[in-house]
N, C-alpha and C positions, 0 to 999 in steps of 0.2 A: 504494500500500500504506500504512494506517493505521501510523504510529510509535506503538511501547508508551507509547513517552514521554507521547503524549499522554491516556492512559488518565487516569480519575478519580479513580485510586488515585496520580496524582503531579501533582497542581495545581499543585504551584508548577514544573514542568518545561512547557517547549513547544516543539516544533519546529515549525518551518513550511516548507514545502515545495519553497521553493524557487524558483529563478530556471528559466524553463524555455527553451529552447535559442533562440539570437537569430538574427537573417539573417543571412546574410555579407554582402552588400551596404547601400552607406550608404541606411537608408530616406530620406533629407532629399536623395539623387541629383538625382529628378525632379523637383523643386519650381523653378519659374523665378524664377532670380533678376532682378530688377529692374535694368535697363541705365540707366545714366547718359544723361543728356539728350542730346544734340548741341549746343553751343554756337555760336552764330555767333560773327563776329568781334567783332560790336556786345556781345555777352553778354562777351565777356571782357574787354573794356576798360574796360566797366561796372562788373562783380564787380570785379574790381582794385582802380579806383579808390576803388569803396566800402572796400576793404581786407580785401574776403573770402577767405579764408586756403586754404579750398575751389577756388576758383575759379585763385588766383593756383597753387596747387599743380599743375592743370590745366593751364595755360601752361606751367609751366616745363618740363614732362613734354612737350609741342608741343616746345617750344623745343631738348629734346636729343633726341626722335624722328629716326630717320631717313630716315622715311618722307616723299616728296617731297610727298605731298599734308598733310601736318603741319605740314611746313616754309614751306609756303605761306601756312596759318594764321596760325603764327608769325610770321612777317618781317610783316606784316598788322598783326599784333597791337602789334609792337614801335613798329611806324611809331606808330601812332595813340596809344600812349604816352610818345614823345622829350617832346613837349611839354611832360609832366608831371615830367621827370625831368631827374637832373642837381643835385639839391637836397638831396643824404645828402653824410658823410663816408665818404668808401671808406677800408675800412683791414685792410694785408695784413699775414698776419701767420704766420711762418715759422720753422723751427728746426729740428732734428738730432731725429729719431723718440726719446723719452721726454724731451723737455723739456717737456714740460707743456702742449703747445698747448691741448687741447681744456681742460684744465682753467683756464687761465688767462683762454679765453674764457668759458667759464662766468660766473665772477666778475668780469672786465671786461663782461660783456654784464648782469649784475646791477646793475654799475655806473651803465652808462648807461640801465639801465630806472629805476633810482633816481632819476635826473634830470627824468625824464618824455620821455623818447626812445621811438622804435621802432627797435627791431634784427635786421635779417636776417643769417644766417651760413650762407653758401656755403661749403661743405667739398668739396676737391679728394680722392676718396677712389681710394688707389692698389688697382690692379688686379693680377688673376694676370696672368703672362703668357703662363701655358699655358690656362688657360681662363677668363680674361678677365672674371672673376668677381668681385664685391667684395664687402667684407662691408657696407659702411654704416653703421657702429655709431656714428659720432661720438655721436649722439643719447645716446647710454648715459651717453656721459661728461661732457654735460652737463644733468647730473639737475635742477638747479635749473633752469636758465635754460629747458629744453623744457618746462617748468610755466607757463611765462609766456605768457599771451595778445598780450602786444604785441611775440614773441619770435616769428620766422618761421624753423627750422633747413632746410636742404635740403644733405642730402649728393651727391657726383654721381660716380660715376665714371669714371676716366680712359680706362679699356679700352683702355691701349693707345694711344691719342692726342689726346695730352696737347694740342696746337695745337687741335685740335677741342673738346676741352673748354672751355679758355681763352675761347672765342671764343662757347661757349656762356653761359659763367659772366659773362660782358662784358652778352650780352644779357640772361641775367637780373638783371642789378645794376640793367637800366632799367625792369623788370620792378617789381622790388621797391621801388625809388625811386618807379616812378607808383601803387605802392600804400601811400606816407606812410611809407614806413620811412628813419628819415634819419640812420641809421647802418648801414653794409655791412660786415660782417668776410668776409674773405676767408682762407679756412685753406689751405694749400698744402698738396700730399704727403710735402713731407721738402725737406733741400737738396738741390738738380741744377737740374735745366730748370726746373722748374716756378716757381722763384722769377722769372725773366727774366718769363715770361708773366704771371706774377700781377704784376709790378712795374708791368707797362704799362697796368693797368687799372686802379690805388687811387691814393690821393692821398699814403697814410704807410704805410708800410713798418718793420715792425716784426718783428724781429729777437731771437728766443728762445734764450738760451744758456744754460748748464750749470756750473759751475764743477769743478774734478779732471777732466774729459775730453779734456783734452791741445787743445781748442778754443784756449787762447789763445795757443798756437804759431802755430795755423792763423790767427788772426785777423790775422798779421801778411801773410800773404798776402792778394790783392788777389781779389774777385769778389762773392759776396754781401754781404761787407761796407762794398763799395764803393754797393751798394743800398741798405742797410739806414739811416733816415730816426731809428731809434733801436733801442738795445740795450738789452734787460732781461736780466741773469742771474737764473733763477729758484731756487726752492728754498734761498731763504737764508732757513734756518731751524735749529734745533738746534745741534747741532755745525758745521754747515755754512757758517756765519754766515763766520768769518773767510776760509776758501779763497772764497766768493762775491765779499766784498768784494776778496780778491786779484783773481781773476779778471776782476774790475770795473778795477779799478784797471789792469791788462796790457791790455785792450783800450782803456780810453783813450789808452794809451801808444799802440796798433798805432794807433788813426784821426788821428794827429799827421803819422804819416809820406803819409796820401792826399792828395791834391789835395781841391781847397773844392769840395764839392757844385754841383751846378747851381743849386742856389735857395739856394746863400751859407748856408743852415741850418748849425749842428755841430751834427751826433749825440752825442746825449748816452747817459752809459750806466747803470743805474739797477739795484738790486737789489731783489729779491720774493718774496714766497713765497705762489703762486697758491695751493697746499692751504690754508696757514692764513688766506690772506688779509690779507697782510701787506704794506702800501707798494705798494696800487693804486691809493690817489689820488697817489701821485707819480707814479706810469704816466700815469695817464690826464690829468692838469695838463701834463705833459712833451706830451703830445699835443694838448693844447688850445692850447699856447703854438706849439708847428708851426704849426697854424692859421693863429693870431692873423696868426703872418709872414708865412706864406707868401702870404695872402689882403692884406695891407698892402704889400707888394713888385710884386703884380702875378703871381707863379709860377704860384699854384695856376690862375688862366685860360690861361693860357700851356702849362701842364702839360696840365690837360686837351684843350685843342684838338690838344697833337701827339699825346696818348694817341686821341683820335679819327681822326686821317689818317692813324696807325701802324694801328688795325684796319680802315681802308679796305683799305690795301693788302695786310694780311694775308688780306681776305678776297676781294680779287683773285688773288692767290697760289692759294688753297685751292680757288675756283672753276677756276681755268687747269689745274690737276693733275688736278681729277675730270674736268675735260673732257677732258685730256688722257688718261688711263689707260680712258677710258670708250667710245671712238674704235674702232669696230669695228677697221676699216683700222692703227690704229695696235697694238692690242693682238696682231691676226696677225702682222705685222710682226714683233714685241718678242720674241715665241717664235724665231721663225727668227734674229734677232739674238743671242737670248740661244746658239743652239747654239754659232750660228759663234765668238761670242767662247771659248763656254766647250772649242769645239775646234781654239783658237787660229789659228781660220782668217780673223781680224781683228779687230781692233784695240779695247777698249773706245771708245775716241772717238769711230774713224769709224762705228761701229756706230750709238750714240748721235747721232751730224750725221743718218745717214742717215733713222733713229725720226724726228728732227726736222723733218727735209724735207720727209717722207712727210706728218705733223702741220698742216706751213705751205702744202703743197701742196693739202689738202683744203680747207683754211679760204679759199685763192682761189677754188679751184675746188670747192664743194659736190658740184656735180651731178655729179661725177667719182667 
């Protein structure tokens, strides 16, 4: 139906007609998307090395797959890169959820791209525990340094466990070492477990603190701080300034009363303010001078080769459990064990000898 409006008796009015009724389905459904190559092994060793960013992304994504035919890739992949790897500084770095990790890495990873570095940063990102979900977001929080081309970010999820993570984030650091990246930051999920694991895989250990959060109580107790290679209180800035420098000051007092590090280093403790960017080159000096020692003493070779026979045997450990819980024989077993204990018709232990027997008795006898 013709609108009045548009009659010649009103030129300067016009309507037009209109948008007219859409599909409900996405027209752009059927169009075939384009699939990703298949890379061999030889392809991804290759991209790597060239330091293709694409490629290494690809790998890493092998490397925490759980698919056995992935894994397969991966271990593959990993071998034919040791050679290349080995020649970053690994450096963990841990604290109490709002101290400023992701922001402090920012600006220390700024740091070391200002030098003429390459920096990869492994983010341990905690999961639900009801559905096992993550969000990923590190990236968000470091708006600068994810702008950087010689900046490699890869966040990962724990889902749940945390040892499998660990062990994957180990094999990515060789990953991203045989693609020229010769700084590793390594972000943990918060204090707990996760710091022991991350501790076993970096070279410095770096320790993120708060000032007013009742931390320097706790600092006089023994466990993370016993880890910690150095202490930054962050956010001394504003009004802030003076409770930081307290806080500074009590936790030097608490690391008096621990026994001498194993590499004879003191932790030193140092104040910053990662928003404004404020006393990062004493951070990162405090960090070089580690180095310096640790590398002049003998440690850091020392450090590394037991951080290597430690994830030997962890991934003996890991291996023996999945074959263990994977054991037809043993998993029927485990059900009828698990009644009898839970109908107090014997014993948690001897339930468990017997799981074990059943376990040791297969492995003589296969064909049983």
């Amino acid at each position: 139906m013709e609108h009045p409006e548009n009659h010649e008796d009103y030129k300067g009015l016009q309507v037009n007609a209109g948008v007219g009724s859409q599909p409900i389905t996405n027209p752009y459904r059927n169009i075939r998307r384009t699939r990703k190559r298949e890379l061999s092994v030889n392809d991804y060793v290759e991209g790597i090395r060239k330091g293709d960013v694409s490629i290494l992304g690809r790998a890493v994504t092998l490397v925490e797959s759980l698919a056995e035919s992935h894994q397969a890739i991966a271990q593959e992949v990993i071998e034919k890169c040791l050679p290349y790897s080995g020649n970053s500084r690994r450096i963990g770095i841990t604290g109490v959820p709002g101290a400023g990790k992701s922001t402090s890495i920012d600006v220390f990873g700024l740091h070391v791209l200002k030098n003429g570095g390459k920096l990869a940063v492994l983010a341990i990102d905690p999961s639900s525990e009801r559905t096992q979900g993550s969000i990923l977001g590190d990236k968000t929080r470091m708006e600068k340094l994810s702008q950087q081309k010689d900046a490699f970010i890869r966040p990962s999820p724990s889902a749940g466990s945390l040892g499998g993570v660990a062990r994957k984030t180990r094999e990515t650091i060789v990953l991203c070492e045989a693609a020229g990246y010769d700084n590793i930051f390594v972000e943990t999920v918060g204090v707990g477990q996760s710091e022991t694991a991350v501790h076993s895989m970096v070279d410095f250990f770096l320790l993120i603190q708060l000032a007013g959060t009742g931390d320097e109580l706790q600092g006089i107790k023994r466990g993370i701080m016993e880890m910690a290679d150095g202490i930054v209180i962050n956010k001394c800035d504003g009004d802030n300034v003076d409770r930081a420098k307290l806080a500074a000051a009590q936790f030097r007092n608490a690391l008096f009363l621990f026994p001498p590090t194993p590499s004879k280093w003191k932790p030193e403790v140092l104040t910053y303010s990662g928003y404004y960017e404020l006393g990062i080159d004493l951070v990162w000096d405090m960090i070089d001078r580690y180095f310096a020692y640790v590398k002049s003493t003998g440690y850091f070779e020392r450090k590394r080769n037991e951080q290597a026979k430690y994830w030997m045997m962890e991934t003996i450990d890991e291996q023996l459990r999945h074959n263990f819980y994977n054991m037809p024989e043993v998993r029927a077993l485990l059900e009828q064990k698990e009644l009898r204990v839970l109908n107090n018709e014997q014993s948690s232990f001897t339930a468990a000898k017997d799981v074990l027997d059943c376990y040791f008795q297969h492995l003589r006898c296969p064909e049983n």
